[in-house]
gemmi code that builds the backbone of each chain (N, CA, C; Angstrom):
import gemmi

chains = {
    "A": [
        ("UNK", (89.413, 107.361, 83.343), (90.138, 107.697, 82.124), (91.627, 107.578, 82.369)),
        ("UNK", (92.194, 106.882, 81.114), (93.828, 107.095, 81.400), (94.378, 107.845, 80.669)),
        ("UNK", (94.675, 109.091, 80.533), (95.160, 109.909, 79.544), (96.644, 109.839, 79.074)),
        ("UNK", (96.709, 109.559, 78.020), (98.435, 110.213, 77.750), (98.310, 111.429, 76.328)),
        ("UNK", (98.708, 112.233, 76.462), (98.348, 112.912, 75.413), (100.211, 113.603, 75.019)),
        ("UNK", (100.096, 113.703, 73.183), (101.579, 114.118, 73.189), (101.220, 115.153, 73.208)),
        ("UNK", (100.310, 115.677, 73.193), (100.354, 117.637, 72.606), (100.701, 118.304, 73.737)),
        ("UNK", (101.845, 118.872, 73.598), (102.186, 119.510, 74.399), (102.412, 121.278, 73.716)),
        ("UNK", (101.488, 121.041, 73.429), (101.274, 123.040, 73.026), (100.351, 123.406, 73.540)),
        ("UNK", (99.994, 123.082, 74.440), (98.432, 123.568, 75.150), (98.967, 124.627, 75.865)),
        ("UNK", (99.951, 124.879, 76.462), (100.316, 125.725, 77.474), (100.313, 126.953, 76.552)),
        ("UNK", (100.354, 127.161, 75.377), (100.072, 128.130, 74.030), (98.421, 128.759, 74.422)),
        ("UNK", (97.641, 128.151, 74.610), (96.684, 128.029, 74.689), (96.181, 129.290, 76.236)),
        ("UNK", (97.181, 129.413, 76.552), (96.781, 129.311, 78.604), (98.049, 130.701, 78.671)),
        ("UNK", (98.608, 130.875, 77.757), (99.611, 131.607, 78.067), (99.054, 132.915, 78.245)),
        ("UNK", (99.411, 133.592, 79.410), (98.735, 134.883, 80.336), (97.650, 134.925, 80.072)),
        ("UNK", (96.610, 133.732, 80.407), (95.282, 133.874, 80.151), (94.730, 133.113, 81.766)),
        ("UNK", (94.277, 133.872, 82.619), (93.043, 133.566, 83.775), (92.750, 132.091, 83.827)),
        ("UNK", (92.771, 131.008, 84.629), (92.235, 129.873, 84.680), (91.599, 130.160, 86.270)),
        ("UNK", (90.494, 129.199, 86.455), (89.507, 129.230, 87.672), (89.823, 127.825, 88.151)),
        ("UNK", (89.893, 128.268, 89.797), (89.621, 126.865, 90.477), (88.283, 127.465, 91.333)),
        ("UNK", (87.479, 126.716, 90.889), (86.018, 127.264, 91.646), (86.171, 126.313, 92.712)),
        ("UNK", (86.597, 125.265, 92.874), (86.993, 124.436, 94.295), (88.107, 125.361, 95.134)),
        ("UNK", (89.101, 125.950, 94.863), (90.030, 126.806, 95.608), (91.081, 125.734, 94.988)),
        ("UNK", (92.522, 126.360, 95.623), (93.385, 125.288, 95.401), (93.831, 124.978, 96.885)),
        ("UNK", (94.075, 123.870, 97.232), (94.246, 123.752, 98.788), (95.208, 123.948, 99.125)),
        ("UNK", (95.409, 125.136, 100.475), (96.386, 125.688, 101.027), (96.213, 127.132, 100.585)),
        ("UNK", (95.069, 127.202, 99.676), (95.404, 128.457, 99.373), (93.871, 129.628, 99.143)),
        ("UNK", (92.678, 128.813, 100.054), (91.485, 128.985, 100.138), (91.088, 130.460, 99.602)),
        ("UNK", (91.798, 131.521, 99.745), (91.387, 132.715, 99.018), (91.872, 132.666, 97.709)),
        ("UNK", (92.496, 132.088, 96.809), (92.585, 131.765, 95.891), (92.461, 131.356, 94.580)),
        ("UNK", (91.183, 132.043, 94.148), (90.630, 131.076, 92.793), (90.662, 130.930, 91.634)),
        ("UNK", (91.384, 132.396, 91.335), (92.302, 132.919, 89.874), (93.627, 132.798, 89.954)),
        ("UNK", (93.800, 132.466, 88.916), (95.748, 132.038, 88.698), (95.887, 132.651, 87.629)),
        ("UNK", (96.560, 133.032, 87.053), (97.375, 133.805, 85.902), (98.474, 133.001, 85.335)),
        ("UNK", (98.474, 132.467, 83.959), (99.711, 132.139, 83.927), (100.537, 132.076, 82.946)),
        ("UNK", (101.797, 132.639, 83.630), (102.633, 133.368, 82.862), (103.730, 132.888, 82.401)),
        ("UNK", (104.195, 133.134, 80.728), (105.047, 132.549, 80.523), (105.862, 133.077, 79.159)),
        ("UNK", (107.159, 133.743, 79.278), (107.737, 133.924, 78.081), (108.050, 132.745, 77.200)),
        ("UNK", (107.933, 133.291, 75.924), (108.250, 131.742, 74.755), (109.598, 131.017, 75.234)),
        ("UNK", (110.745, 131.820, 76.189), (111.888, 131.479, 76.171), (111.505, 129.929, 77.428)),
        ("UNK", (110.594, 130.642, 78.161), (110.368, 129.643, 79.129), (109.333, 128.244, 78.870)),
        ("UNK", (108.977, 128.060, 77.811), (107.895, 126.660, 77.660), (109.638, 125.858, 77.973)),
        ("UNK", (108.870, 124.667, 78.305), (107.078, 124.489, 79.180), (107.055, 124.669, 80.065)),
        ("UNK", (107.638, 125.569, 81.029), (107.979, 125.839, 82.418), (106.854, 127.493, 82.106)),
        ("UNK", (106.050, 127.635, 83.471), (105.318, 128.819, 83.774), (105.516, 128.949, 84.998)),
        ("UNK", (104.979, 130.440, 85.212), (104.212, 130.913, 86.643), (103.060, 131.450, 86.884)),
        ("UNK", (102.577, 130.194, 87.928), (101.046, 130.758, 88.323), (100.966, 131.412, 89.083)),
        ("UNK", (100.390, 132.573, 89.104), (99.972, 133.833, 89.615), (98.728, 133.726, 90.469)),
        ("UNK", (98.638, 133.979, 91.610), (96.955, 134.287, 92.598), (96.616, 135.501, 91.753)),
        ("UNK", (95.623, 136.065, 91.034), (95.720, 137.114, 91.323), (94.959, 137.957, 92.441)),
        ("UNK", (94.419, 137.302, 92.939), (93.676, 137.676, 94.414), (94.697, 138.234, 95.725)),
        ("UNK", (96.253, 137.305, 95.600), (96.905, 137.002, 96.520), (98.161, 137.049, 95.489)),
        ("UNK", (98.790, 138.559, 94.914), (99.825, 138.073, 94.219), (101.343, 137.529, 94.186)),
        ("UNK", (101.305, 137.933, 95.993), (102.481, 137.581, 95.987), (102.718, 135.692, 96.296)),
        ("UNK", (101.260, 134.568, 95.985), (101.532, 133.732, 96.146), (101.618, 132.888, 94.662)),
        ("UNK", (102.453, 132.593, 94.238), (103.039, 132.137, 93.099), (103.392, 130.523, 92.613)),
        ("UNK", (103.311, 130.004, 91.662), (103.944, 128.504, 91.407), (104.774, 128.444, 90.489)),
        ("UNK", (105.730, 127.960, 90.340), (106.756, 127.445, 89.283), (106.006, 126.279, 89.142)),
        ("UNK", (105.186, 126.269, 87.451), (104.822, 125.236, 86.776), (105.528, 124.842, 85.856)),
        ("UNK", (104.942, 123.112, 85.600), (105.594, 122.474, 83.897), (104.528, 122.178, 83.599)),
        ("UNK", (104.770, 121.756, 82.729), (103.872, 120.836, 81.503), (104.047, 119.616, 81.701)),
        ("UNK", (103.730, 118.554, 82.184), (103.270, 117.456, 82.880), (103.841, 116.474, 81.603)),
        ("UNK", (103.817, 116.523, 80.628), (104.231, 115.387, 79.308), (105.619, 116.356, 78.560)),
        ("UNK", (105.917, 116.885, 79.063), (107.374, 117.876, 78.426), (108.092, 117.627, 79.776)),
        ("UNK", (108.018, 117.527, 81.060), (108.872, 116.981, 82.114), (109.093, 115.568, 81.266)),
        ("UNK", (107.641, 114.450, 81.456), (108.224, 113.688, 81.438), (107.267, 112.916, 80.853)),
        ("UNK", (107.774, 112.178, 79.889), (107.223, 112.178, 78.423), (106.476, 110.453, 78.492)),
        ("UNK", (106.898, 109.887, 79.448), (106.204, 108.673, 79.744), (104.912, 108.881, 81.009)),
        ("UNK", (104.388, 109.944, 81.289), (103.870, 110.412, 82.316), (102.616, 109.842, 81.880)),
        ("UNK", (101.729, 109.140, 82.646), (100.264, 108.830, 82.825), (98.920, 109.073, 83.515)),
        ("UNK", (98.103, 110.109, 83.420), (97.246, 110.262, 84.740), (96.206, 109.286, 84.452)),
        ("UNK", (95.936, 109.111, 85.674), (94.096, 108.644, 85.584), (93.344, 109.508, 86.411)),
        ("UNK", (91.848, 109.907, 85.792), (91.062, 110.710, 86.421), (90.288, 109.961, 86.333)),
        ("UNK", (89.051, 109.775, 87.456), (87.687, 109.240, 87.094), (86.838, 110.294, 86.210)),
        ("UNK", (86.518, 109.537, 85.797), (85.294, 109.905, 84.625), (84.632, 111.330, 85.425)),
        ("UNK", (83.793, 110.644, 86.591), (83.155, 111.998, 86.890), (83.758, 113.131, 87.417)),
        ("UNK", (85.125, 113.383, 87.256), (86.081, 114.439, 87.764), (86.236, 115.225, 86.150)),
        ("UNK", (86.312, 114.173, 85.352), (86.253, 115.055, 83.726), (84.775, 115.761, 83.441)),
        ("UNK", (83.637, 114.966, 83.946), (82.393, 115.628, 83.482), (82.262, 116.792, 84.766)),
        ("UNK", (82.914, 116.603, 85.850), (81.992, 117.846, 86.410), (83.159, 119.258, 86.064)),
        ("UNK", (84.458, 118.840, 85.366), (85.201, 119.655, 84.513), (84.673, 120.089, 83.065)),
        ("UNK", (83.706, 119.459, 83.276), (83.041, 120.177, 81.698), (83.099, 119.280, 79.898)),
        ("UNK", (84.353, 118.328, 80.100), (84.641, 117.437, 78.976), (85.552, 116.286, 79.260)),
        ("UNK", (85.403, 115.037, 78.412), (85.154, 114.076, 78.849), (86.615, 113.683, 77.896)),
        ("UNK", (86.875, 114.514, 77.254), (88.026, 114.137, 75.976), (89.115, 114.948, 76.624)),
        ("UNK", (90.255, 113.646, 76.406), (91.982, 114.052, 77.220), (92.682, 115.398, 76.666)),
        ("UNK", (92.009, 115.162, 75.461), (92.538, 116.745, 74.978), (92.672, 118.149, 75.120)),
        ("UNK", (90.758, 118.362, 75.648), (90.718, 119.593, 76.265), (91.313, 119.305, 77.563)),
        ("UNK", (92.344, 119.346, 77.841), (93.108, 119.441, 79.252), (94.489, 119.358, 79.249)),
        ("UNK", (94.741, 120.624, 79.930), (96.531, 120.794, 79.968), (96.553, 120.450, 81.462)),
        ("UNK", (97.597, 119.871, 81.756), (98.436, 119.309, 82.918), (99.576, 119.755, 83.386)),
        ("UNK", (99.493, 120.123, 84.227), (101.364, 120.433, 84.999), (101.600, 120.204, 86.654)),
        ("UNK", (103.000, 120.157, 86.582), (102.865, 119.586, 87.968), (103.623, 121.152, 88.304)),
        ("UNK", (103.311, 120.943, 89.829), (103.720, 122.150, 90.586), (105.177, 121.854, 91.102)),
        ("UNK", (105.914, 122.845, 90.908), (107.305, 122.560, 91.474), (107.839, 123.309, 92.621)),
        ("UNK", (108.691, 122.326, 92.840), (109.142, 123.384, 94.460), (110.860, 123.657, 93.736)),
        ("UNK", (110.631, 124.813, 94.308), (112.213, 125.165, 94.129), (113.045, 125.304, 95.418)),
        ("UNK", (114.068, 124.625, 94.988), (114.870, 124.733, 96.127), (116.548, 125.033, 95.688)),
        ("UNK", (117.499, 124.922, 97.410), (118.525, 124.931, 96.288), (119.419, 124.346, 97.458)),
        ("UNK", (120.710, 123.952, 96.270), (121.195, 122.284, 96.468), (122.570, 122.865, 95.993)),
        ("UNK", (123.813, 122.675, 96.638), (125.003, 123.268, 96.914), (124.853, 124.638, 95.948)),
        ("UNK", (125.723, 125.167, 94.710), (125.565, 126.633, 94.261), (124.406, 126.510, 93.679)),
        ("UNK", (123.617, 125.381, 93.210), (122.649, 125.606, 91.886), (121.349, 125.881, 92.720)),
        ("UNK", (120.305, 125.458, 91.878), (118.750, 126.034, 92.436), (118.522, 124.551, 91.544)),
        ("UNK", (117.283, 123.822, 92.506), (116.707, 122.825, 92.038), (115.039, 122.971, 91.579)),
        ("UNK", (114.429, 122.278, 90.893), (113.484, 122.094, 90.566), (112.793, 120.889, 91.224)),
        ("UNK", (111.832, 120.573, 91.657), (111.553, 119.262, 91.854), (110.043, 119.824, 92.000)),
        ("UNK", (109.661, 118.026, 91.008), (107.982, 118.255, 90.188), (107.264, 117.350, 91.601)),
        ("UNK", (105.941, 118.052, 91.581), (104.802, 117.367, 92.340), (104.141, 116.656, 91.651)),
        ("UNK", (104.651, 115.133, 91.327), (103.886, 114.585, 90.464), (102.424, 113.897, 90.696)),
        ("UNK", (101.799, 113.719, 92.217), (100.924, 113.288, 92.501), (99.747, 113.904, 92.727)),
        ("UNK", (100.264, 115.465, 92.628), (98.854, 116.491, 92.897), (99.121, 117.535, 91.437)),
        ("UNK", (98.916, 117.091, 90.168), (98.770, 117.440, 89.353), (97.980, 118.742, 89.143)),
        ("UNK", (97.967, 119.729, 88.073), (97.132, 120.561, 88.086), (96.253, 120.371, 86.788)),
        ("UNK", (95.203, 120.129, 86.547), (94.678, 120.030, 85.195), (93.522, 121.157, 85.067)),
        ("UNK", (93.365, 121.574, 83.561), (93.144, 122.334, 83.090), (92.590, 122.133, 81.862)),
        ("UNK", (91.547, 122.610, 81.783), (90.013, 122.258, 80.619), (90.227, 123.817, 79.742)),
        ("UNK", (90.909, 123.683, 78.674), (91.396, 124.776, 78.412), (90.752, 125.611, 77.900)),
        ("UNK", (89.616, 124.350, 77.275), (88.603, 125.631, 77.068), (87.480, 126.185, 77.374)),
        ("UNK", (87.218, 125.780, 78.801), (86.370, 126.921, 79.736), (87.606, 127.646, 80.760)),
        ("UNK", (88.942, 127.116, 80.661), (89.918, 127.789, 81.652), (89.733, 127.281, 83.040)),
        ("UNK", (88.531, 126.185, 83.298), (88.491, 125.200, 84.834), (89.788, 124.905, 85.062)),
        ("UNK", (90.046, 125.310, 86.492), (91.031, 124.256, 86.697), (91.032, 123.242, 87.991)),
        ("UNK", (91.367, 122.468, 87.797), (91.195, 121.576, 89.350), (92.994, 120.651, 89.792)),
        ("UNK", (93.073, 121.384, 90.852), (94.371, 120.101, 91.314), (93.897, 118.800, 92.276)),
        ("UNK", (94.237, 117.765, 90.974), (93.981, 116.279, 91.386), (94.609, 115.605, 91.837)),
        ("UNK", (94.242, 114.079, 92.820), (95.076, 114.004, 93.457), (95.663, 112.679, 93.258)),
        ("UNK", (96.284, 112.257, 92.571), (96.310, 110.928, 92.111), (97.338, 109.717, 93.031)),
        ("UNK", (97.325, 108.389, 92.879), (97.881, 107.748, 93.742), (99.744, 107.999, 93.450)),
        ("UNK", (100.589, 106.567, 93.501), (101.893, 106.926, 93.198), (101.950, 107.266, 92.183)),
        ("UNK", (103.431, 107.742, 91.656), (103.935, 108.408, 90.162), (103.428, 107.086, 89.733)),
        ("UNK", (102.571, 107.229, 88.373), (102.244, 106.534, 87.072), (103.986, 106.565, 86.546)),
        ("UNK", (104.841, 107.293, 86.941), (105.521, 107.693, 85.754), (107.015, 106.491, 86.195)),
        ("UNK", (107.815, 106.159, 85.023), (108.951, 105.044, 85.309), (109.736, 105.891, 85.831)),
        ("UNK", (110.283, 106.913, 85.537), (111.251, 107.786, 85.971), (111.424, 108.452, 87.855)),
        ("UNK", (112.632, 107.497, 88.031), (112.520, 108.024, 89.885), (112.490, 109.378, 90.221)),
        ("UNK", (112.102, 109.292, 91.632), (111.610, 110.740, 92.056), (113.122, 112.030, 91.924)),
        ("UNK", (114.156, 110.398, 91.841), (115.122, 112.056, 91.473), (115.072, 112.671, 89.987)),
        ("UNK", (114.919, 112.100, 89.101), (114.554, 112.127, 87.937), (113.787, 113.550, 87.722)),
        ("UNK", (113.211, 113.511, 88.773), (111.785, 114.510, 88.555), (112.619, 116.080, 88.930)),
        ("UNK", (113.833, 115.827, 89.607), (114.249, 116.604, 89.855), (115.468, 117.777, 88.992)),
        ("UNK", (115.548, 118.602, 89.029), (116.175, 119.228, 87.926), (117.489, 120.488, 88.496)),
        ("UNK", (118.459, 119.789, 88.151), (119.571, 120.793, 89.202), (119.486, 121.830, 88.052)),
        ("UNK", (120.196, 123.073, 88.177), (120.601, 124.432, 87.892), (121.917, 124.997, 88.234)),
    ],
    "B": [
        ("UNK", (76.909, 112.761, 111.496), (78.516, 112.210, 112.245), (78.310, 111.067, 113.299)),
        ("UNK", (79.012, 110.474, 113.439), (78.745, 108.935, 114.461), (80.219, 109.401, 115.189)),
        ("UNK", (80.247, 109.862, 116.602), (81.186, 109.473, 117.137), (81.586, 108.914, 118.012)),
        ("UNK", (82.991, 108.131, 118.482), (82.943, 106.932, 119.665), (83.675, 106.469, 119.133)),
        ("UNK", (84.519, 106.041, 120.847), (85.684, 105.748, 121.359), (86.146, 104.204, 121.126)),
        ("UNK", (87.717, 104.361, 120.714), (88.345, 103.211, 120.225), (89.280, 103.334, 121.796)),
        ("UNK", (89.995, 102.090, 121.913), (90.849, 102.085, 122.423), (91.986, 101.428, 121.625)),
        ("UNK", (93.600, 101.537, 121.894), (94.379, 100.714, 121.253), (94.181, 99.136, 121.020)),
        ("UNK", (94.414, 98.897, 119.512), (94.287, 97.665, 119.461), (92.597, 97.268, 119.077)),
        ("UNK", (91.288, 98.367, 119.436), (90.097, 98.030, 118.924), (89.616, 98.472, 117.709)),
        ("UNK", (89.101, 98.238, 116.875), (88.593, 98.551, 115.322), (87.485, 99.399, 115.112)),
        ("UNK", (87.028, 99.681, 114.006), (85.886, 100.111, 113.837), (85.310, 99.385, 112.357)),
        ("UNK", (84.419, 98.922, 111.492), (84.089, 98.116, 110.701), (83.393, 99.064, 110.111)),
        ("UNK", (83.556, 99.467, 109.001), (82.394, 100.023, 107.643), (81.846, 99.248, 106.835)),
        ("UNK", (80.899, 99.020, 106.814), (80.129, 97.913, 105.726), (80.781, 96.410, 106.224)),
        ("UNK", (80.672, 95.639, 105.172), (81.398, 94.194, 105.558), (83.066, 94.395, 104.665)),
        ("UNK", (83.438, 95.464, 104.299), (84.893, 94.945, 104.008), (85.559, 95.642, 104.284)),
        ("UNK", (85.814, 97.089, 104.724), (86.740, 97.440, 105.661), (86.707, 98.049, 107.119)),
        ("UNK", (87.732, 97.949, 107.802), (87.969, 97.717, 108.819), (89.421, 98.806, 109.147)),
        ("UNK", (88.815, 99.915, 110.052), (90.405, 100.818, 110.493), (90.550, 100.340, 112.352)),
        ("UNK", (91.427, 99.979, 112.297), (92.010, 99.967, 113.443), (93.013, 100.310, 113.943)),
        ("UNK", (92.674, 100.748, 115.773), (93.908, 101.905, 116.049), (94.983, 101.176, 116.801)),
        ("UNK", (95.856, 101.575, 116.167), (97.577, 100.822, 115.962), (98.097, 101.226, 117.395)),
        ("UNK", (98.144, 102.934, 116.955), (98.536, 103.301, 118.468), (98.574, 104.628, 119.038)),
        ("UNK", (98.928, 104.908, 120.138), (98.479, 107.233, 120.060), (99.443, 107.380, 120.868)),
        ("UNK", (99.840, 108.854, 120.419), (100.538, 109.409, 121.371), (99.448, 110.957, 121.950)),
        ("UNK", (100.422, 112.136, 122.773), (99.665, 113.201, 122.648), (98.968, 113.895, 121.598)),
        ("UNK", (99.275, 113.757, 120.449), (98.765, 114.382, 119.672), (98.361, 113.500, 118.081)),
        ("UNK", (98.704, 112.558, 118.181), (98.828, 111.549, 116.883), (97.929, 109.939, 117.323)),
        ("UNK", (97.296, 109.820, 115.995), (96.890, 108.261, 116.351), (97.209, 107.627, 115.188)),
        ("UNK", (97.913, 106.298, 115.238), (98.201, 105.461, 114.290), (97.421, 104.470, 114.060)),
        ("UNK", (96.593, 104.623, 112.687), (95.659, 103.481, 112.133), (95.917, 102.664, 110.798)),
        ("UNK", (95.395, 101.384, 111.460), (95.666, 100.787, 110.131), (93.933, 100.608, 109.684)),
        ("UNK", (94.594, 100.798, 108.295), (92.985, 100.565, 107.197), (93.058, 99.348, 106.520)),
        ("UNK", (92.562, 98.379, 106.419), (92.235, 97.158, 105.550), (90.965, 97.561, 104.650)),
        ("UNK", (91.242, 97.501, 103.482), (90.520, 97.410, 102.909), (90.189, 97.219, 101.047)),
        ("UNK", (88.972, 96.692, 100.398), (89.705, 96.464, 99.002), (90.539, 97.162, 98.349)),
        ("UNK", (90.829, 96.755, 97.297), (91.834, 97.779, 96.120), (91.105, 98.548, 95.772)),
        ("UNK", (90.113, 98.330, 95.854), (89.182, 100.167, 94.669), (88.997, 101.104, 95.932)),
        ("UNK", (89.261, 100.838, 97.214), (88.625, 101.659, 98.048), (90.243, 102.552, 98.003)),
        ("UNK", (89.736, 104.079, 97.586), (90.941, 105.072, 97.394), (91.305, 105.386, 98.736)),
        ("UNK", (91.939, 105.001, 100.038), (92.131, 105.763, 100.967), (92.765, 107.009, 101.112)),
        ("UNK", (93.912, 107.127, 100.702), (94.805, 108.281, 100.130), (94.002, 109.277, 99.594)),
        ("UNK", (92.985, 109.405, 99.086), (92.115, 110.674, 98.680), (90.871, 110.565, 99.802)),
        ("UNK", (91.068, 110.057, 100.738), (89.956, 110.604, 101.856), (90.436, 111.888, 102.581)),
        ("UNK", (91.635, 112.280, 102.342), (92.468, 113.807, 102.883), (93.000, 114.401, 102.039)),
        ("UNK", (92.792, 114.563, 100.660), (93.632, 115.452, 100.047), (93.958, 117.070, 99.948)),
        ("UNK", (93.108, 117.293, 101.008), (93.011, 118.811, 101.272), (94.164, 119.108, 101.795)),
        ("UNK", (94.259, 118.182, 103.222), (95.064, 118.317, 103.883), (96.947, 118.617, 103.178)),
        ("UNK", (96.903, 117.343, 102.963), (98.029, 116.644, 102.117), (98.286, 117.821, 100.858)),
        ("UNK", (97.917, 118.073, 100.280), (97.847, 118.972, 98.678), (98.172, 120.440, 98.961)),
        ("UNK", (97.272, 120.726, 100.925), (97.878, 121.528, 100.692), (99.076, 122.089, 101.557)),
        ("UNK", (99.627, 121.205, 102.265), (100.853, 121.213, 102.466), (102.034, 121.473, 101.407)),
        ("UNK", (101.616, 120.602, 100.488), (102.537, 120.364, 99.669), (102.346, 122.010, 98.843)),
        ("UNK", (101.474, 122.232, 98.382), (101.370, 123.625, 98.059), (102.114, 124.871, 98.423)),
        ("UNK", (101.786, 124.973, 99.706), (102.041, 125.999, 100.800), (103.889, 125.930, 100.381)),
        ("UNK", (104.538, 124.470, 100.671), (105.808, 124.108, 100.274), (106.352, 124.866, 99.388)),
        ("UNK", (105.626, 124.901, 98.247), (105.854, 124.762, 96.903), (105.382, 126.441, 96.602)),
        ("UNK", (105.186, 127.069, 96.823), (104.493, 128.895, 96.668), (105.899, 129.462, 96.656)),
        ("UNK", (106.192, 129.921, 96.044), (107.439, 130.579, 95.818), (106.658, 132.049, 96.568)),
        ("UNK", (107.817, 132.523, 97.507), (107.984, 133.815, 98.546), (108.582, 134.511, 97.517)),
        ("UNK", (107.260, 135.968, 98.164), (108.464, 137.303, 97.606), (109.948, 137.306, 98.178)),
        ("UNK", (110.799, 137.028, 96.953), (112.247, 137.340, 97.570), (112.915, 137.814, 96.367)),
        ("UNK", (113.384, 138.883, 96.211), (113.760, 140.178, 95.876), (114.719, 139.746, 95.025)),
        ("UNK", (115.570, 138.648, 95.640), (116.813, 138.041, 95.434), (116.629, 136.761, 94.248)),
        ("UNK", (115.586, 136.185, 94.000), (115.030, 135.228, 93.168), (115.488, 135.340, 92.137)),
        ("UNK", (115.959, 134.449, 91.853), (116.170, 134.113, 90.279), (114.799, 134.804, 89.602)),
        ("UNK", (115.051, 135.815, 88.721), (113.701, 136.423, 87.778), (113.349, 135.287, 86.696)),
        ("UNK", (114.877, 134.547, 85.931), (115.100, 133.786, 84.740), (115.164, 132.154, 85.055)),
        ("UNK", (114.851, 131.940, 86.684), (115.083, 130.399, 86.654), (114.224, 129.893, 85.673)),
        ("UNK", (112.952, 130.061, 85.359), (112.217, 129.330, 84.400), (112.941, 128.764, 82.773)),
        ("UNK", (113.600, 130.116, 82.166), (114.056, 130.002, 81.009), (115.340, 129.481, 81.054)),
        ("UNK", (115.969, 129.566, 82.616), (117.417, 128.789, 82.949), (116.800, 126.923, 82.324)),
        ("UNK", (115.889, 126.657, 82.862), (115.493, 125.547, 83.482), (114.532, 125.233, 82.212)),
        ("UNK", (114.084, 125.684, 81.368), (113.840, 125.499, 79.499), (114.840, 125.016, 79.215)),
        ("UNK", (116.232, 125.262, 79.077), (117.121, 125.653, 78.098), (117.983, 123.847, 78.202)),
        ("UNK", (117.693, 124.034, 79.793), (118.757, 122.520, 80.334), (117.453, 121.632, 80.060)),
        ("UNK", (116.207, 122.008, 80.135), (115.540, 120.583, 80.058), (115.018, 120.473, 78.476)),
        ("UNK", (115.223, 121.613, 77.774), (115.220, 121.081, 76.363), (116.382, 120.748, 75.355)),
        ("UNK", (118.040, 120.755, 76.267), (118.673, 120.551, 75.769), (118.748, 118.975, 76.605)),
        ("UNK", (118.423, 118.491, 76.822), (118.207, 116.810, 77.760), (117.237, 116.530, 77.010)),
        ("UNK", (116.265, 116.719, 76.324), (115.434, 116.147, 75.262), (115.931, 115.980, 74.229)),
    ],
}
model = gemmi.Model(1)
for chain_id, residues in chains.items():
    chain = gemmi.Chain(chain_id)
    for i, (resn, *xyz) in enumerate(residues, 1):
        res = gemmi.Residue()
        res.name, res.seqid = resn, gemmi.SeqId(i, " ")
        for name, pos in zip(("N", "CA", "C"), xyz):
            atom = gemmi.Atom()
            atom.name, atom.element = name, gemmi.Element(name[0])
            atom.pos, atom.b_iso = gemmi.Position(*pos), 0.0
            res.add_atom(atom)
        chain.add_residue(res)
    model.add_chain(chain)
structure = gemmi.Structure()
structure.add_model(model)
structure.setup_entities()
């Protein structure tokens, strides 16, 4: 499947509501509930919450509100053993690392290990896809403060 | 599991179209090259590994000192750039 989807209100959908990685998320094997949290001030930017492990946390986006030419491909059987086969039920974000870069604080998106999300069983799985689909260079992805 | 010894420079063959061979080693590292078609995904034969490095990276630490508001800092500049 090649998804591009504009809707980017899904994260509406997910806001402080439980998503499952019944695979774990890797690196983070006790891990299988995320929480994620997000004031209206902050779309499309969240934070995922362990709640197993709370003090381990993600600064998320919204995968098509970063960056609006963004493309995944999933194989087919990565959507069915997610439960649906349509681009829609699924919100996307990439995981960001924060860092920081003379006074400001940077953002910079993980665009190749995506997080997707079947919003409406709350599955989630981080996929692992080849290079950025996306035109925009890797500094691009990056976001000073 | 099938295991057995390469030396530098000898291969190993999967089926009839690819082929990893070892480039070169040090103490702790071996360098291989993989030939093989375009559909064969190599890059997702480790993504555990890889994903979760990058993860681990990426976990924001309790630090006391953290920006509470970077998120809505970081709304404001990337929806005023839209």
């Amino acid at each position: 499947m090649t998804a591009t989807t504009p809707d980017i209100e899904t994260i509406d959908d997910l806001r402080n509501k439980i998503i499952e990685f019944p695979q774990g998320l890797p690196g983070f094997p006790s891990s299988h509930a995320f929480i994620m949290m997000q004031t209206p001030e902050e779309r499309p930017f969240a934070w995922m919450q362990s709640v197993a492990e709370p003090h381990v946390k993600f600064a998320v986006v919204e995968a098509y509100a970063w960056d609006r030419d963004y493309t995944l491909e999933v194989p087919d059987e990565t959507l069915e053993e997610m439960g649906s086969l349509d681009p829609l039920d699924y919100a996307v974000y990439f995981i960001l690392q924060i860092g920081k870069r003379d006074s400001g604080m940077t953002l910079q998106a993980k665009p190749n290990a995506p997080v997707m999300v079947n919003v409406r069983t709350r599955q989630a799985r981080q996929v692992v896809t080849g290079p950025p689909s996306s035109t925009k260079s890797a500094e691009a992805l990056c976001l000073q403060l | 599991m099938l295991v057995l010894s390469r030396k530098v420079g000898e291969s190993i063959k999967l089926s009839d179209d690819i082929e990893i061979t070892v480039l070169a080693l040090d103490h702790t590292r071996v360098r291989l090259g993989i030939r093989a078609p375009r559909h064969i995904d190599v890059r997702r034969s480790m993504p555990e590994v890889n994903v979760g490095e990058v993860n681990r990276e990426a976990a924001v630490l309790p630090d006391p000192a953290a920006n509470p508001d970077i998120l809505s800092k970081a709304a404001s500049v990337k929806n005023k750039e839209d």
